[in-house]
N, CA and C atoms of all chains as a GROMACS GRO file, in nm:
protein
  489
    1UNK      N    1  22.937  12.393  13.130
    1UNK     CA    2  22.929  12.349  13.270
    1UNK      C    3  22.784  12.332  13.309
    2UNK      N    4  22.756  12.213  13.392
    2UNK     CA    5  22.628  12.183  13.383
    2UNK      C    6  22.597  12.213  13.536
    3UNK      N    7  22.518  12.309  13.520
    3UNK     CA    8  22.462  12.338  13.714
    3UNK      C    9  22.368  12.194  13.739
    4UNK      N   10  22.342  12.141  13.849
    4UNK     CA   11  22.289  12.043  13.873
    4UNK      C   12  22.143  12.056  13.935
    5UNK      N   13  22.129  12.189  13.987
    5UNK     CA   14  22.030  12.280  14.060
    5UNK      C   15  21.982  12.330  13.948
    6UNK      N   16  22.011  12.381  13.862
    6UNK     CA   17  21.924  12.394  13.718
    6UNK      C   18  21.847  12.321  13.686
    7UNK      N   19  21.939  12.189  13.650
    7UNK     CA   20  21.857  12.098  13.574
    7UNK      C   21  21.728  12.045  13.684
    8UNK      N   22  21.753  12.074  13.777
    8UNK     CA   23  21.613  11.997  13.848
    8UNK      C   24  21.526  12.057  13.889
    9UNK      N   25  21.533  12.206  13.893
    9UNK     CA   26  21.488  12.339  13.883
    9UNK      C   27  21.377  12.320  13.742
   10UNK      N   28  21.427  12.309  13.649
   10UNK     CA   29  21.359  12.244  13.512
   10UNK      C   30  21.290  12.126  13.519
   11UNK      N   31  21.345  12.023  13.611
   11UNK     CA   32  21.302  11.884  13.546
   11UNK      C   33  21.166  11.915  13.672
   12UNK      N   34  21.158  11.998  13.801
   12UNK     CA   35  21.063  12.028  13.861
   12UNK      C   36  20.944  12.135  13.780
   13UNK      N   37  20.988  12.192  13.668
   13UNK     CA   38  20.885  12.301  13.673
   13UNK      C   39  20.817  12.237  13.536
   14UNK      N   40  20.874  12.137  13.460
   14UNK     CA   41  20.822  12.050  13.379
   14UNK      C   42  20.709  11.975  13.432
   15UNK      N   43  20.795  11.906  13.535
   15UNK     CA   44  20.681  11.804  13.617
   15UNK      C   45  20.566  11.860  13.657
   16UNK      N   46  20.591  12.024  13.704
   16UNK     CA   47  20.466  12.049  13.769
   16UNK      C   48  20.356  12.121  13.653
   17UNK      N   49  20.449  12.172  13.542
   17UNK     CA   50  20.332  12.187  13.405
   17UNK      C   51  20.249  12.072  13.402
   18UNK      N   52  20.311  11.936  13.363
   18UNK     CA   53  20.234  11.800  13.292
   18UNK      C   54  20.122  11.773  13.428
   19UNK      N   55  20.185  11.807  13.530
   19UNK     CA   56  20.064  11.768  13.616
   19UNK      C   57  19.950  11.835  13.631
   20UNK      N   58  19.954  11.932  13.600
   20UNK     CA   59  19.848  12.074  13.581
   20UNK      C   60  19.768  12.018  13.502
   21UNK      N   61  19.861  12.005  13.364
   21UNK     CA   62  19.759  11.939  13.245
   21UNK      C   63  19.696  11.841  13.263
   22UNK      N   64  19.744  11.762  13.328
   22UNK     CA   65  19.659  11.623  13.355
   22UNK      C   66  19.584  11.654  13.398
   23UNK      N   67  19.603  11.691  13.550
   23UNK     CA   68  19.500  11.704  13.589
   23UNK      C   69  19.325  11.818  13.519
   24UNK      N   70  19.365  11.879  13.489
   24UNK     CA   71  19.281  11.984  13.418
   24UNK      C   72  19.179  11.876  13.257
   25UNK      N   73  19.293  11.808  13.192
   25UNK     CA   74  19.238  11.708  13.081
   25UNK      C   75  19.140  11.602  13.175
   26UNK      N   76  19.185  11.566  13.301
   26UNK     CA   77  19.095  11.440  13.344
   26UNK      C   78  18.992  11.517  13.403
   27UNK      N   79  18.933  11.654  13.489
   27UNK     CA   80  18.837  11.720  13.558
   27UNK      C   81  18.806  11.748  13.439
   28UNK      N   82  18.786  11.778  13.313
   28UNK     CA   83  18.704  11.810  13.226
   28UNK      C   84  18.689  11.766  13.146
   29UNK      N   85  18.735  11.633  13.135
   29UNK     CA   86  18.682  11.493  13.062
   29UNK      C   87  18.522  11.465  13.132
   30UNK      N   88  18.582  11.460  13.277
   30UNK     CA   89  18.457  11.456  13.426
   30UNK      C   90  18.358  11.513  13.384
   31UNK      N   91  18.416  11.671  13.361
   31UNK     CA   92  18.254  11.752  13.333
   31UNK      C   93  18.194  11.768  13.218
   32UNK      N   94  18.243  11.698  13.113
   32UNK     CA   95  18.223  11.795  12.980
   32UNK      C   96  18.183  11.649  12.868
   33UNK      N   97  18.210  11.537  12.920
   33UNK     CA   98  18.224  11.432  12.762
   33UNK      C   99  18.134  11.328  12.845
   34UNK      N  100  18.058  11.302  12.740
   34UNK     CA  101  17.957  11.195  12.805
   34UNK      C  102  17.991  11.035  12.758
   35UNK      N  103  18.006  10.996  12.888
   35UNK     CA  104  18.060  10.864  12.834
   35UNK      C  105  18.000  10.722  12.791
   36UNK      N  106  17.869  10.771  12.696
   36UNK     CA  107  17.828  10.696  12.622
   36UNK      C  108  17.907  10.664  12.461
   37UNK      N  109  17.945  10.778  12.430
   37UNK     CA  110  18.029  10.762  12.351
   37UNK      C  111  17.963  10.708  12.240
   38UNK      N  112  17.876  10.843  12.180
   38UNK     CA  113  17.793  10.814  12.045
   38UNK      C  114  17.850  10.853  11.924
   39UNK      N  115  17.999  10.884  11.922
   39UNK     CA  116  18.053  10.946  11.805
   39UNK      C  117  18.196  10.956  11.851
   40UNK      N  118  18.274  10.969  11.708
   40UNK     CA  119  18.410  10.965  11.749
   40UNK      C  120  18.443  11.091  11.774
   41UNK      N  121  18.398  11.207  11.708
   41UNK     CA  122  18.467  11.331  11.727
   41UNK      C  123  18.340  11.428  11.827
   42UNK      N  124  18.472  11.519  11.882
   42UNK     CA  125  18.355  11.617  11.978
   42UNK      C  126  18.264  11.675  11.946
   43UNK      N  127  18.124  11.641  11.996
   43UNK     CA  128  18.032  11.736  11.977
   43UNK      C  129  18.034  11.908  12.000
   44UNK      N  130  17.970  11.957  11.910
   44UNK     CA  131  17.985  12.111  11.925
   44UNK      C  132  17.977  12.170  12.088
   45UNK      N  133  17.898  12.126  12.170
   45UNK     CA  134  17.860  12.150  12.262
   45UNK      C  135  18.014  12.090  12.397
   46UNK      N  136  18.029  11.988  12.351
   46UNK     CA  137  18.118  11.912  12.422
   46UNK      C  138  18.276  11.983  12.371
   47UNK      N  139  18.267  12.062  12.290
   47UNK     CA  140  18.420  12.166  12.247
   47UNK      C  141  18.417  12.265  12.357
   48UNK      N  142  18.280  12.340  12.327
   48UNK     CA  143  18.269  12.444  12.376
   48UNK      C  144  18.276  12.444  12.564
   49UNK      N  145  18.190  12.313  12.605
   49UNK     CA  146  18.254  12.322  12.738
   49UNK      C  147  18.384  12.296  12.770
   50UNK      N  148  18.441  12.237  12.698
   50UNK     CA  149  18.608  12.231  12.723
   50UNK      C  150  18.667  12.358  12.725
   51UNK      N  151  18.633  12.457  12.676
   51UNK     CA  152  18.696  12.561  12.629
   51UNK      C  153  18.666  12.633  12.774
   52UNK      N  154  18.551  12.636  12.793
   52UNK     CA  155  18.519  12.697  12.922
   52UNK      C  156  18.599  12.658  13.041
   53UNK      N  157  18.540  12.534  13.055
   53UNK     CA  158  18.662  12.419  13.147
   53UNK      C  159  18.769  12.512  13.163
   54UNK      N  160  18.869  12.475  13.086
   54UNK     CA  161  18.965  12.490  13.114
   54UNK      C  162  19.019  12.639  13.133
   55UNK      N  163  18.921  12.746  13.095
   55UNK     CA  164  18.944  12.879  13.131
   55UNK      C  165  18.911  12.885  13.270
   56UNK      N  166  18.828  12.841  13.328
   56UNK     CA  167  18.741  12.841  13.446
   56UNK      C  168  18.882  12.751  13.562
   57UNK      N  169  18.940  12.655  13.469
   57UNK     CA  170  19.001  12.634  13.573
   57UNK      C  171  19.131  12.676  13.582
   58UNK      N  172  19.165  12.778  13.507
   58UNK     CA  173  19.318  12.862  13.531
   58UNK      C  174  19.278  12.973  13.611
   59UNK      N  175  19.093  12.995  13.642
   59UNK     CA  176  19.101  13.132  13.727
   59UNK      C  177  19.087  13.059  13.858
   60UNK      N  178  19.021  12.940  13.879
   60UNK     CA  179  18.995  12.884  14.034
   60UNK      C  180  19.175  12.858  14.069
   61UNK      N  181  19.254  12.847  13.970
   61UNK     CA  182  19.376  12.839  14.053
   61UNK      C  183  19.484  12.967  14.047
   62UNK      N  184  19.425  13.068  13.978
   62UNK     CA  185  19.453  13.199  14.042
   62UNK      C  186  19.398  13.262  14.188
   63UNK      N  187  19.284  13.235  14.177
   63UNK     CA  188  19.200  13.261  14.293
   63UNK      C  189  19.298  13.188  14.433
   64UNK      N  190  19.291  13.047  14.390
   64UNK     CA  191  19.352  12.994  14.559
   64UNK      C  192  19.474  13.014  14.581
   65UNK      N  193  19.536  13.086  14.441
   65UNK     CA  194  19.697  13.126  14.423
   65UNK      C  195  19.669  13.204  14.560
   66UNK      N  196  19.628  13.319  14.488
   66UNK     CA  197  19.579  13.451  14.593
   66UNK      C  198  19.540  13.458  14.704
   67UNK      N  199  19.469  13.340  14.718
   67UNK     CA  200  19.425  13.340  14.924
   67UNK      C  201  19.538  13.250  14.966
   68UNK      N  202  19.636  13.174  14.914
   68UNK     CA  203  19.703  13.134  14.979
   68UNK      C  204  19.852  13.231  15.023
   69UNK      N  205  19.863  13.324  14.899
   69UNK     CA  206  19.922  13.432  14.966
   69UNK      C  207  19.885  13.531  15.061
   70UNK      N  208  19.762  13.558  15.054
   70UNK     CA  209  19.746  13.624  15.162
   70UNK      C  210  19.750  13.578  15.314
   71UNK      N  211  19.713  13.429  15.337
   71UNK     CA  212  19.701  13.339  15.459
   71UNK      C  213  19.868  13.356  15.500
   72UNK      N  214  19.961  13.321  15.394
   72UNK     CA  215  20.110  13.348  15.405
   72UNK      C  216  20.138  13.511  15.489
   73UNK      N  217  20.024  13.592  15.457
   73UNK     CA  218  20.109  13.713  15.485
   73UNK      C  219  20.062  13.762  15.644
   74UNK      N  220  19.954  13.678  15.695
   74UNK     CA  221  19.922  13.672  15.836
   74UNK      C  222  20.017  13.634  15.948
   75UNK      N  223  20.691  12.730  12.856
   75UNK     CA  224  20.796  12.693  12.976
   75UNK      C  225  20.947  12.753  12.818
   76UNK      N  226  20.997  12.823  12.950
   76UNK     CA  227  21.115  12.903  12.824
   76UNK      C  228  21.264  12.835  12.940
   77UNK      N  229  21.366  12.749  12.836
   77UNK     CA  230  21.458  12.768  12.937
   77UNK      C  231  21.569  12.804  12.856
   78UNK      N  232  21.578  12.896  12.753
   78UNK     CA  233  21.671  12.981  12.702
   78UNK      C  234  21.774  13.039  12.813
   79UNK      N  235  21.716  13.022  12.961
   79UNK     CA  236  21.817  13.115  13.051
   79UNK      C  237  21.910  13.026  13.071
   80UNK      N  238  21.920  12.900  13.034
   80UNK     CA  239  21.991  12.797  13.063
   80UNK      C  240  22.145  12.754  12.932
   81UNK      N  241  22.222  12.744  12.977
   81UNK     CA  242  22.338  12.701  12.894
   81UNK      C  243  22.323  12.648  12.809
   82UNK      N  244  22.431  12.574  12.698
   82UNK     CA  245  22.395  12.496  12.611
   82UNK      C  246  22.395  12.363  12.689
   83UNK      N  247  22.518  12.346  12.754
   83UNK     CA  248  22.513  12.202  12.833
   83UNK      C  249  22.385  12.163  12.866
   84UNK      N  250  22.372  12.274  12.992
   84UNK     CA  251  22.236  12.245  13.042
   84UNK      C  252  22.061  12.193  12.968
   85UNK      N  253  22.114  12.303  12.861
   85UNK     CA  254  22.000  12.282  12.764
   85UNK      C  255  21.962  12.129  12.655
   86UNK      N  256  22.086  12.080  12.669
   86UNK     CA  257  22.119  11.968  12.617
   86UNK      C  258  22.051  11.852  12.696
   87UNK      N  259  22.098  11.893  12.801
   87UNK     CA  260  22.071  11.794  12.965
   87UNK      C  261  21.918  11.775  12.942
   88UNK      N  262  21.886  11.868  12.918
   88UNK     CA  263  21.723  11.923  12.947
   88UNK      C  264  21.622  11.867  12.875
   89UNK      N  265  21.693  11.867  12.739
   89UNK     CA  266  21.616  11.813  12.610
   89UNK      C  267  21.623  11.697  12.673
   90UNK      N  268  21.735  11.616  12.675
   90UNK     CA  269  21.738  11.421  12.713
   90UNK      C  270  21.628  11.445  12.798
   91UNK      N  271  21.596  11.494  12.909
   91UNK     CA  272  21.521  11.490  13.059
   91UNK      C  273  21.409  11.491  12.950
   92UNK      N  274  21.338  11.619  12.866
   92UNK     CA  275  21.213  11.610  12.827
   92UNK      C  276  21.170  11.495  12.748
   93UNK      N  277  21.266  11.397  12.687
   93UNK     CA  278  21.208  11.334  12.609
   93UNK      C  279  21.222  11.194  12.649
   94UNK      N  280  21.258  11.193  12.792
   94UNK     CA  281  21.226  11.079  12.869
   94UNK      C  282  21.106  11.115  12.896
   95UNK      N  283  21.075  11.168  12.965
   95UNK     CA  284  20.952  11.223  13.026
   95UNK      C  285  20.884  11.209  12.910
   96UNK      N  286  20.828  11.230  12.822
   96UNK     CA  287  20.749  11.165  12.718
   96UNK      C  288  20.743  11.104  12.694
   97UNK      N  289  20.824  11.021  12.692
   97UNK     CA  290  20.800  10.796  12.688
   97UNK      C  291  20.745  10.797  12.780
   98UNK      N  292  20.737  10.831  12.925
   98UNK     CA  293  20.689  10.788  13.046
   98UNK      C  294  20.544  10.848  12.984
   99UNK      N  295  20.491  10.933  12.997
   99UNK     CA  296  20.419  11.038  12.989
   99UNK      C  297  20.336  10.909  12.818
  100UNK      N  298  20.370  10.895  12.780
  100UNK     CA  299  20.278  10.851  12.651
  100UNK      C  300  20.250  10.678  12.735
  101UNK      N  301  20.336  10.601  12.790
  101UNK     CA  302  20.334  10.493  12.870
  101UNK      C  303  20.225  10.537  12.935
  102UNK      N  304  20.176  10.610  13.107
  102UNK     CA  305  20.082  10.656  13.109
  102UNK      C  306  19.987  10.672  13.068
  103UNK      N  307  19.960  10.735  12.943
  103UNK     CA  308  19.871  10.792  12.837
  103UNK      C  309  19.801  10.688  12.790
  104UNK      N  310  19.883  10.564  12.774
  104UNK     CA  311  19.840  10.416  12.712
  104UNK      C  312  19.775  10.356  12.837
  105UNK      N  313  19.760  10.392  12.925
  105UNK     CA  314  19.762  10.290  13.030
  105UNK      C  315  19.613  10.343  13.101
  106UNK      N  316  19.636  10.458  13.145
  106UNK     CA  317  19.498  10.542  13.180
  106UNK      C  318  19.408  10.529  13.050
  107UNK      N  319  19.425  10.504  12.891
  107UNK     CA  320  19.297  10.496  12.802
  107UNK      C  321  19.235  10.378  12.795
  108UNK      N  322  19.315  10.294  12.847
  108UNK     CA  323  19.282  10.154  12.852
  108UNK      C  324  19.190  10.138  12.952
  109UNK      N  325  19.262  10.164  13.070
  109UNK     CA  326  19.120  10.176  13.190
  109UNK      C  327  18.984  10.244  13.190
  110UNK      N  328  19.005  10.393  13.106
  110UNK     CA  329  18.888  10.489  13.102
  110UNK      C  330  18.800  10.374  13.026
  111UNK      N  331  18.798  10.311  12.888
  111UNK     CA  332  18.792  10.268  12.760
  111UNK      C  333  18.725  10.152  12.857
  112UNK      N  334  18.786  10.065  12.903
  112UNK     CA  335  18.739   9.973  12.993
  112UNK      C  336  18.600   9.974  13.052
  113UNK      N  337  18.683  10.068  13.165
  113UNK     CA  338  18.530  10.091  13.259
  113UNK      C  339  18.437  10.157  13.220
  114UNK      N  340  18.462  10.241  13.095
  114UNK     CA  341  18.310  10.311  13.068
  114UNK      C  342  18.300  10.201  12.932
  115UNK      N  343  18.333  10.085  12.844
  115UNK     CA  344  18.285  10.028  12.773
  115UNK      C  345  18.231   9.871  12.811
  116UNK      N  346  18.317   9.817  12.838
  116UNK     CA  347  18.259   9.696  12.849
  116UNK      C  348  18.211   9.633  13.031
  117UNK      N  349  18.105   9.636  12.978
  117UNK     CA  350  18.018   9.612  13.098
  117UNK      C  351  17.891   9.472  13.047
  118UNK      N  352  17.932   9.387  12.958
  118UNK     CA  353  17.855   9.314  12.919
  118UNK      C  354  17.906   9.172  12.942
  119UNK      N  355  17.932   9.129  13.014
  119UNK     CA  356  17.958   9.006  13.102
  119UNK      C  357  17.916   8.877  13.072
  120UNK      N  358  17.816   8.877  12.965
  120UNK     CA  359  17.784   8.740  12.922
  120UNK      C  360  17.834   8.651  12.781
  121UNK      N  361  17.922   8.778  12.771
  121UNK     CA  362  18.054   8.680  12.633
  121UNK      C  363  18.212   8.741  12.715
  122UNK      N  364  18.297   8.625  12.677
  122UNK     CA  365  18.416   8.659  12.691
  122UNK      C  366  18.532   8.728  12.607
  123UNK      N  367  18.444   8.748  12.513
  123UNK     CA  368  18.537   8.826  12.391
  123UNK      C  369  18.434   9.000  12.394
  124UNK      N  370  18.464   9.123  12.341
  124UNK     CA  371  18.422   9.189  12.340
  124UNK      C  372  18.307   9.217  12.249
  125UNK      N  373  18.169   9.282  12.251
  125UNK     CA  374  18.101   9.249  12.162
  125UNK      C  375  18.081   9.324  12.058
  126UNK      N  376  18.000   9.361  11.952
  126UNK     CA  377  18.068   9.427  11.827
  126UNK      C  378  18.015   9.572  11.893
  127UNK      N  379  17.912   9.607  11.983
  127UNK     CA  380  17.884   9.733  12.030
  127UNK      C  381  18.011   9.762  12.116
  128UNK      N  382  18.050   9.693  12.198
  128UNK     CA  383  18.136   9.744  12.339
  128UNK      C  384  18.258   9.759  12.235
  129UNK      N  385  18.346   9.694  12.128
  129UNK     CA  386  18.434   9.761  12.054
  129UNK      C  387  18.439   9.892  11.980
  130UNK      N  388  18.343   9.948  11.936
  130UNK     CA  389  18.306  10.033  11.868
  130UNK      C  390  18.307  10.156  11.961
  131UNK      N  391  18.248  10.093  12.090
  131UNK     CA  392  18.270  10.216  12.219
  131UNK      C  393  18.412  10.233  12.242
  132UNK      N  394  18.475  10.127  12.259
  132UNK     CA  395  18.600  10.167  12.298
  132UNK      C  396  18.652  10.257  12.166
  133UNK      N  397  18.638  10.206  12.063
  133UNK     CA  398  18.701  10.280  11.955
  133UNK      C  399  18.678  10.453  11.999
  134UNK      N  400  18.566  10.452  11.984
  134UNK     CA  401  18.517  10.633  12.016
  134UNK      C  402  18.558  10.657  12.124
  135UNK      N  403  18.548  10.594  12.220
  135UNK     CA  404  18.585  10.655  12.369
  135UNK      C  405  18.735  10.655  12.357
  136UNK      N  406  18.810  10.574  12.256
  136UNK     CA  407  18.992  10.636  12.255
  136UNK      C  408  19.009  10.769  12.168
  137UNK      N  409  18.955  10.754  12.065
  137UNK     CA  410  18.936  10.888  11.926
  137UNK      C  411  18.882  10.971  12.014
  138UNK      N  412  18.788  11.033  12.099
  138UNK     CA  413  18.725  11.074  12.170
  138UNK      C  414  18.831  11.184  12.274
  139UNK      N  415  18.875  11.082  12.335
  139UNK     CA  416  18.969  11.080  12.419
  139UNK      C  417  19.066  11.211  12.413
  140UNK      N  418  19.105  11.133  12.287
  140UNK     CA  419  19.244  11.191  12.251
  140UNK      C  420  19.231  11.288  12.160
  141UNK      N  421  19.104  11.352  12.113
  141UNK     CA  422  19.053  11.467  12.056
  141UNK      C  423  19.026  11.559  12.163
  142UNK      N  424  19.002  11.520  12.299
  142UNK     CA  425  18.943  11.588  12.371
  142UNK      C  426  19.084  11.685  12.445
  143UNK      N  427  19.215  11.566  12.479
  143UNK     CA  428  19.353  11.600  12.506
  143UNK      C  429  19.368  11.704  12.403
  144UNK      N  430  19.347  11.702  12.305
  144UNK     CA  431  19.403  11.772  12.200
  144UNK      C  432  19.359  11.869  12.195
  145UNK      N  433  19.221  11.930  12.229
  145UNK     CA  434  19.165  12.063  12.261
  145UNK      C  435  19.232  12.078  12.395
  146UNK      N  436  19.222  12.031  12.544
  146UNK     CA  437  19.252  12.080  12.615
  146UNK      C  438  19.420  12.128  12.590
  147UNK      N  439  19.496  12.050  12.524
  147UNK     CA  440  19.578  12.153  12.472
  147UNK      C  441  19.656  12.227  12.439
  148UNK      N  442  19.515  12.283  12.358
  148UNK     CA  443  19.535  12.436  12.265
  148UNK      C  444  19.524  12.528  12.344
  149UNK      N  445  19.417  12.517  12.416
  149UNK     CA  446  19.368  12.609  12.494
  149UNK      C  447  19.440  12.670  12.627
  150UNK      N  448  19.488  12.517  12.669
  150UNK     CA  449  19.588  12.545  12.781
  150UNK      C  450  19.722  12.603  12.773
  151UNK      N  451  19.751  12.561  12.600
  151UNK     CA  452  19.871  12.658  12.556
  151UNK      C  453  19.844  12.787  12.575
  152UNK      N  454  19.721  12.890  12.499
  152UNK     CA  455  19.692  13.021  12.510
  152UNK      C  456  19.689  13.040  12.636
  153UNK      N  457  19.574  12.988  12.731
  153UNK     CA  458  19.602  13.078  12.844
  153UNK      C  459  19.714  13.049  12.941
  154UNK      N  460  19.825  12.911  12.951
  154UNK     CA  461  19.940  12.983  13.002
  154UNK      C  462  20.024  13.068  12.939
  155UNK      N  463  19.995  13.125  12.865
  155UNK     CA  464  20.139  13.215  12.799
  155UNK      C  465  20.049  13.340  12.850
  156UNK      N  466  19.942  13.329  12.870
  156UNK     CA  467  19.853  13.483  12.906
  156UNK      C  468  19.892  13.508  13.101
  157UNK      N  469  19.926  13.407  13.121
  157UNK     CA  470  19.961  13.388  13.287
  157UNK      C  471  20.085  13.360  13.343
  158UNK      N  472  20.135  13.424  13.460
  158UNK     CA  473  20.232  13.310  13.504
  158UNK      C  474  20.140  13.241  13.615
  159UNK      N  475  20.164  13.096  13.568
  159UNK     CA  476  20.108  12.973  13.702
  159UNK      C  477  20.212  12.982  13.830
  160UNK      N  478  20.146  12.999  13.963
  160UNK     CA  479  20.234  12.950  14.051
  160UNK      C  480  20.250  12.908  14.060
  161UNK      N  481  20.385  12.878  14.091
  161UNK     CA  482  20.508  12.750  14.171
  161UNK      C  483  20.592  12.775  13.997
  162UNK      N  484  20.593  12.835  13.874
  162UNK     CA  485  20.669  12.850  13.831
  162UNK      C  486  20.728  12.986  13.850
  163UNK      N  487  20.855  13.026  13.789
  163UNK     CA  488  20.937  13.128  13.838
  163UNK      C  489  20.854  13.251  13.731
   0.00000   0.00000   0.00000
């Protein structure tokens, strides 16, 4: 039996993963890859800020997780 | 993303849903490299065909690209499984 509230429960928490990712792959394309584009593969330097990147940006959206719960609890 | 809590039906349902969403999602993918590839390569306006530098950019700026997707990820795999993201359950 197929709940219908499930499946979109899913097909919402999918959607809102891929959008995370996107967005997170295109802001640190922004900060991190220079778009002269002198080589095909990443420079050492250009790994390593990705790596950062994208740590940096799972805590800025813990952070506004957190003040937006608290604004909720006013 | 775990949906083991979900039936087989459902789970069935779910798979079809994900792997639409990846045609769309790679459609996309084709469509945004083309533009990036674009606007950061060819900017040389005085031939109408591309020139042997501005191809070569695009080449790297797609390999590039899609090396760069490919780290973001790995990475984004480890640290969501280290987190739960809000707005998921």
């Amino acid at each position: 039996m197929v709940n219908p509230q499930n499946i979109a429960m899913a097909e919402q928490e999918l959607e809102s993963v891929t959008d995370l990712f996107n967005r997170i792959a295109e802001s640190c394309h922004t900060k991190c890859i220079s778009t002269k584009y002198t080589q095909s593969d990443l420079t050492q330097g250009e790994a390593v800020c990705i790596d950062r990147c994208v740590s940096k940006f799972f805590e800025v959206n813990v952070k506004i997780g957190e003040k937006m719960q608290k604004m909720g609890q006013n | 993303m775990d949906f083991s809590r979900f039936n087989q039906a459902e789970q069935a349902q779910i798979a079809a849903m994900i792997e639409h969403k990846q045609m769309k999602d790679f459609l996309r993918l084709y469509s945004n490299l083309v533009q990036r590839c674009f606007d950061d390569c060819a900017n040389d306006f005085t031939t109408k065909t591309l020139t042997g530098k501005e191809g070569e950019c695009v080449n790297k700026c797609a390999d590039k690209f899609l090396k760069h997707s490919e780290r973001v990820g790995s990475r984004f795999a480890e640290l969501s499984e280290n987190m739960q993201a809000p707005g998921s359950q």
